[in-house]
C-alpha positions in Angstrom: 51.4 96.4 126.6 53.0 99.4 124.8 55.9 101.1 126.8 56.9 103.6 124.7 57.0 106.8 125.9 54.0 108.2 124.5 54.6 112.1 124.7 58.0 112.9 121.9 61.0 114.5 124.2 62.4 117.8 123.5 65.4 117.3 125.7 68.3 115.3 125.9 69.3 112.6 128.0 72.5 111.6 128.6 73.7 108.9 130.7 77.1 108.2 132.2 78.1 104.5 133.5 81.1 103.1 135.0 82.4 101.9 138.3 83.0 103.5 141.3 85.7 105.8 141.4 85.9 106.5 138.0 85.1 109.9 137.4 81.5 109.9 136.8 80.6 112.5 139.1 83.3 114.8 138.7 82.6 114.8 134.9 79.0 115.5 134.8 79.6 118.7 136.8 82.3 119.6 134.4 79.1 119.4 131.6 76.9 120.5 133.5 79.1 123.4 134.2 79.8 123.3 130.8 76.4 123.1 129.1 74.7 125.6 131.8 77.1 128.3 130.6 76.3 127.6 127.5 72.5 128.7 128.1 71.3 125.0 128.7 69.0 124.5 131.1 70.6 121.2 132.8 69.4 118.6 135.5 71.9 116.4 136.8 70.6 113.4 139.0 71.6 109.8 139.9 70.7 106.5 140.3 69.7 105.0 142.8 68.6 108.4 144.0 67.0 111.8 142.1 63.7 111.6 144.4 63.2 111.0 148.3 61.8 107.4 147.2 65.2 107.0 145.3 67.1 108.3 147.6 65.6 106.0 150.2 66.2 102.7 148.5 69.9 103.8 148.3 70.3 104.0 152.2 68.3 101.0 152.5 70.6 99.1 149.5 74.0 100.6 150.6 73.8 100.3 154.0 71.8 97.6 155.4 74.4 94.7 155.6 75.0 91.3 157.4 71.9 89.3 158.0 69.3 92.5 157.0 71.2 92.7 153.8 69.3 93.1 150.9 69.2 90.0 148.7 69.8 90.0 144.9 66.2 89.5 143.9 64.6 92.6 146.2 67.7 94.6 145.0 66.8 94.7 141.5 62.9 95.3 142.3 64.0 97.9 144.7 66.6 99.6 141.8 63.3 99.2 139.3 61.1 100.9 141.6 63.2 103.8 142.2 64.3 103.9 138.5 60.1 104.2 137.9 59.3 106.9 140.2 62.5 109.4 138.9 61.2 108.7 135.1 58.1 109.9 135.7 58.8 112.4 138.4 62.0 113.9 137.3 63.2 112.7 133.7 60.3 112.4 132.1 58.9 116.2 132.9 62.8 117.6 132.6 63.2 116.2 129.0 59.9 117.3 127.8 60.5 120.9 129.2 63.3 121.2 126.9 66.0 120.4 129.4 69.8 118.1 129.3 69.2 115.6 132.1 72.6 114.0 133.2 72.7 110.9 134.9 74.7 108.9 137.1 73.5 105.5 136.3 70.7 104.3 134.9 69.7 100.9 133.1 73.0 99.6 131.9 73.6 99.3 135.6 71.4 97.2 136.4 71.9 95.1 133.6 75.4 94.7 134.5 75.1 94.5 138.6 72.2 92.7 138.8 72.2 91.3 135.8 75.3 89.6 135.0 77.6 90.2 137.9 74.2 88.7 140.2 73.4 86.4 137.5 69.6 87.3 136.8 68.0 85.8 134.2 69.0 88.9 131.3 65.4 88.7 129.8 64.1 89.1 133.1 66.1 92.2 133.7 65.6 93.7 129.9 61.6 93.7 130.5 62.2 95.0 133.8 64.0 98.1 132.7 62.1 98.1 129.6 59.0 98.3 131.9 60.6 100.9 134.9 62.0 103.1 132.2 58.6 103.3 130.3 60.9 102.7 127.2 62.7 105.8 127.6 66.5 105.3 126.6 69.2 107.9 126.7 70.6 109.6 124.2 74.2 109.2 124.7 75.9 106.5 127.3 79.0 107.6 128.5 81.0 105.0 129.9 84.1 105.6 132.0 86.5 103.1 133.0 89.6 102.3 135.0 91.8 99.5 136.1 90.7 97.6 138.2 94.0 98.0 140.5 93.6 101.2 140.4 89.6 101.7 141.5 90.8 99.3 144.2 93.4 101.6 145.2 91.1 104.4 144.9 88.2 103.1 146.7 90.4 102.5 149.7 91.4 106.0 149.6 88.0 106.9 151.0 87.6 104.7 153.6 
């Protein structure tokens, strides 16, 4: 089976990663900010999330808790799914119009949440993205990261 995505890109796609609280939302408005006045035409979505089915499985994910909780293995099918439908829906078409599509989150995630923080099997989860993605990759990663005192700090802040 060949993943790769068969129509060549004219966009760019960057990614940024990191844990909560880190900054990854307040810095892709700054570029997107940025990169708009600039004359870019720029998309900025997130994962889970960037279509009603993606923003769906985050409710369902985030919020469903105690004995309804989500386990690990439907967690990471559920990510892949959503990851699917918002390549080929929303990336996908974006990049291929000439547009910068920003993302919070995207594979990396799941290959460190589900992957080694839930201990999935790491082949298992690289064919999975390999598959959900349709072999796109980003451009650029950004990764931002913090203490982990200080996201602590941080995340309790907001409750």
């Amino acid at each position: 089976m060949n993943l790769k995505n068969k129509t060549s890109k004219k966009g760019i796609f960057i990614t940024f990663e990191g844990p909560e609280c880190a900054g990854k939302t307040t810095q892709i408005a700054l570029l997107k900010e940025y990169l708009s006045e600039k004359g870019k035409k720029v998309i900025a979505t997130r994962e889970p999330g960037g279509t009603e089915i993606g923003e769906q499985i985050r409710k369902i994910v985030k919020h469903l808790t105690g004995k309804d909780a989500v386990v690990d293995e439907a967690e990471i099918l559920l990510f892949a799914a959503g990851r699917a439908q918002h390549v080929k829906t929303v990336i996908k078409p974006a990049l291929n119009e000439g547009s910068i599509v920003i993302s919070d989150r995207f594979a990396d995630s799941t290959t460190a949440y589900q992957g080694y923080a839930r201990g999935i099997n790491q082949d298992f989860v690289r064919k999975l993205n390999e598959f959900a993605t349709c072999g796109l990759k980003p451009d650029i990663t950004i990764v931002l990261d913090l203490p982990v005192d200080i996201a602590h700090r941080a995340l309790a802040a907001l409750v």
